[in-house]
C-alpha positions as CSV (number, residue, x, y, z in Angstrom):
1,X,14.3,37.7,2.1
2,X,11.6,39.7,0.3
3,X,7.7,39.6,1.5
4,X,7.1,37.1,-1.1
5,X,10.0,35.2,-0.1
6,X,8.8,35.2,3.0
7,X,5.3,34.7,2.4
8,X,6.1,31.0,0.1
9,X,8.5,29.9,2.8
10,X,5.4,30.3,5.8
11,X,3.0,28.8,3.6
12,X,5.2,26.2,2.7
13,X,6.3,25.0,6.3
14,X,2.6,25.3,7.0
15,X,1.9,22.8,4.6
16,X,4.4,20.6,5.4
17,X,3.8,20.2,8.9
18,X,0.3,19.4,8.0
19,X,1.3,16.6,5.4
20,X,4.3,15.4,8.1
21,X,1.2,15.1,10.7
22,X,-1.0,13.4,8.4
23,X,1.4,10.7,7.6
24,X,1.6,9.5,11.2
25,X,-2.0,8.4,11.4
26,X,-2.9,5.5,9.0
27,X,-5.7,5.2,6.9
28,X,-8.3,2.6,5.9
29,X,-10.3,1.1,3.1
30,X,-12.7,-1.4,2.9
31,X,-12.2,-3.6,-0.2
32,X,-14.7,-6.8,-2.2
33,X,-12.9,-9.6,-2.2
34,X,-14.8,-12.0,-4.7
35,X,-13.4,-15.5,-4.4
36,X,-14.5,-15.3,-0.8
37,X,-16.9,-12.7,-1.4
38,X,-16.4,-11.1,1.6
39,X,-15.3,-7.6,2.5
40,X,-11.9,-6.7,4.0
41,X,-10.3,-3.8,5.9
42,X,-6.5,-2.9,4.7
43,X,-4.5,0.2,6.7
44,X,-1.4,1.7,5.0
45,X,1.7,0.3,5.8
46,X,4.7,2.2,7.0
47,X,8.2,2.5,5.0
48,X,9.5,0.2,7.8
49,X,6.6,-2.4,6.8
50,X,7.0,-2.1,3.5
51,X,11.1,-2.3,3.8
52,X,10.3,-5.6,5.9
53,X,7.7,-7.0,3.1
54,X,10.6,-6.0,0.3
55,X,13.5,-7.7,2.6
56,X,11.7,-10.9,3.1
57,X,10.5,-11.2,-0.5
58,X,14.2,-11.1,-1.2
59,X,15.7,-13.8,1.3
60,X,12.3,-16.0,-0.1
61,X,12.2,-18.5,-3.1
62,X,8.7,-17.5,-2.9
63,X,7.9,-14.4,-5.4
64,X,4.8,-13.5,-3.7
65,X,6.4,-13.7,-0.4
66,X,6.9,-9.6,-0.1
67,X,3.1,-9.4,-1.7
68,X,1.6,-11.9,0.9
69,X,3.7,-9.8,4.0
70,X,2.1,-6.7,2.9
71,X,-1.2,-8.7,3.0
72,X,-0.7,-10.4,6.0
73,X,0.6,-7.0,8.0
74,X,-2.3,-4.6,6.8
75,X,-5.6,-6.7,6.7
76,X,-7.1,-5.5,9.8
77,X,-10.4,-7.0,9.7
78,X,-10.4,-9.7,10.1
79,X,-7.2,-9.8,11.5
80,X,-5.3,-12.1,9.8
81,X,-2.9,-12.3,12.0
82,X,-5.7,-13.4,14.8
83,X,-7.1,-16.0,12.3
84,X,-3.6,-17.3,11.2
85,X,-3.5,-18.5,15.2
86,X,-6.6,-19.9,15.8
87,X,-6.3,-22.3,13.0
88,X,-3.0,-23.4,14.4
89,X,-4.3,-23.2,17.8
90,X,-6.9,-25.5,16.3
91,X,-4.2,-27.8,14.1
92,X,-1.3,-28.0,17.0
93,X,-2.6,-31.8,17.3
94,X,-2.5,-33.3,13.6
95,X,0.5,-34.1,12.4
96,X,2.9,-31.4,9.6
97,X,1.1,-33.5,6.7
98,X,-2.2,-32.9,7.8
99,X,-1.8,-29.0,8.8
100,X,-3.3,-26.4,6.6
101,X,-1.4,-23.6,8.0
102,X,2.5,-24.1,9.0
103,X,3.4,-20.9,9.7
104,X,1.2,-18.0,10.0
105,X,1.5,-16.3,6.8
106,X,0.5,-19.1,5.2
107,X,-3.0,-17.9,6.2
108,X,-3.1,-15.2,3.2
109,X,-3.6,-18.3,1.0
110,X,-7.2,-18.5,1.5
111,X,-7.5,-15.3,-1.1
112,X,-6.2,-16.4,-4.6
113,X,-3.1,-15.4,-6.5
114,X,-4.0,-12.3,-8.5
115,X,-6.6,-10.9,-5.3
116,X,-3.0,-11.0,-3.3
117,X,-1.4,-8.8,-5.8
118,X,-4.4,-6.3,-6.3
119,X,-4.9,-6.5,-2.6
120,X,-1.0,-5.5,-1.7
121,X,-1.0,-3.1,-4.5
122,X,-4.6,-1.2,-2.8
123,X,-2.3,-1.5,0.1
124,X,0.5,0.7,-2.0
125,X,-1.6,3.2,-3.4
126,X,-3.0,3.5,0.4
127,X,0.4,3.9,1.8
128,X,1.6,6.6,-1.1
129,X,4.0,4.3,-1.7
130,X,2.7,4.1,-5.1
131,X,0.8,6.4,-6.8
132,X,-1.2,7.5,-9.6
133,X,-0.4,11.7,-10.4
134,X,2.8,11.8,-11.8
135,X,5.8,14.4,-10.5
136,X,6.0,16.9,-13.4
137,X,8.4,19.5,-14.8
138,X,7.1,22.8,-14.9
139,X,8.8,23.4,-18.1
140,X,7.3,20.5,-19.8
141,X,3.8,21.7,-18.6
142,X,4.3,25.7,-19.8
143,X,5.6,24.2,-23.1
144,X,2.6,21.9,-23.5
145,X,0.3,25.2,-22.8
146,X,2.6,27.1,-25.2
147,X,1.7,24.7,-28.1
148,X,-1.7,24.1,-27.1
149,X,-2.2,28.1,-27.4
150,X,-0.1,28.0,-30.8
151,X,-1.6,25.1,-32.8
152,X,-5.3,26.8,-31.6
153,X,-4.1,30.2,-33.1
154,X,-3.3,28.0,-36.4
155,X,-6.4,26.9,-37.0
């Protein structure tokens, strides 16, 4: 291997085992939530959350059941999972037509439809799941400079 060789392949690993140690921690944001208005605190989600939300969004007549999962696993304050058992803690005497939560993802109901998806997609984009920069071909971009440079000289 030349120096330069060399020299990409260090840099490289460097940056790798940064981005590998990075991925281990999650992160946070705090985000409005209007029909309650009240402010909430999501944490990224791993691949073997997000595998678990898309597996039981598929075994689900519900279509917002792998939306509601993600939801229910990442909202950390307040923990959903925390209120979810008080109330049934608080419901274990009335009878199933009376209760208000049945099982305890049904707590993700108190935000409405649309904040569930905006909420699991924030989730997403937090997780790098999803994102926003789009994977590029260097070609593409050299040939977008190339005409950029061209049409300029035309005029």
């Amino acid at each position: 291997m030349d120096k330069e060789t060399k020299s990409l392949l260090a840099e490289f690993t460097q940056k790798s085992l940064q981005r590998l140690e990075s991925k281990k921690r999650p992160r946070y944001q705090t985000l409005h939530i209007p029909s309650l208005d009240v402010d909430i605190k999501i944490r990224s989600i791993t691949m073997a959350e997000y595998a678990e939300c898309q597996n039981a969004a598929k075994n689900s007549e519900d279509e917002d059941r792998g939306d509601k999962n993600c939801v229910y696993l990442a909202v950390v304050e307040p923990c959903l999972k925390d209120v979810a058992n008080e109330i049934m803690v608080q419901e274990s005497g009335l009878p199933a037509d009376q209760k208000q939560i049945h099982e305890p993802l049904d707590i993700v109901n108190i935000f409405e439809s649309y904040e569930i998806t905006e909420i699991a997609m924030h989730i997403l984009y937090l997780s790098g799941i999803i994102g926003k920069q789009k994977v590029t071909t260097v070609e593409q971009d050299k040939q977008k400079a190339t005409r950029k440079v061209l049409d300029e000289v035309k005029k």
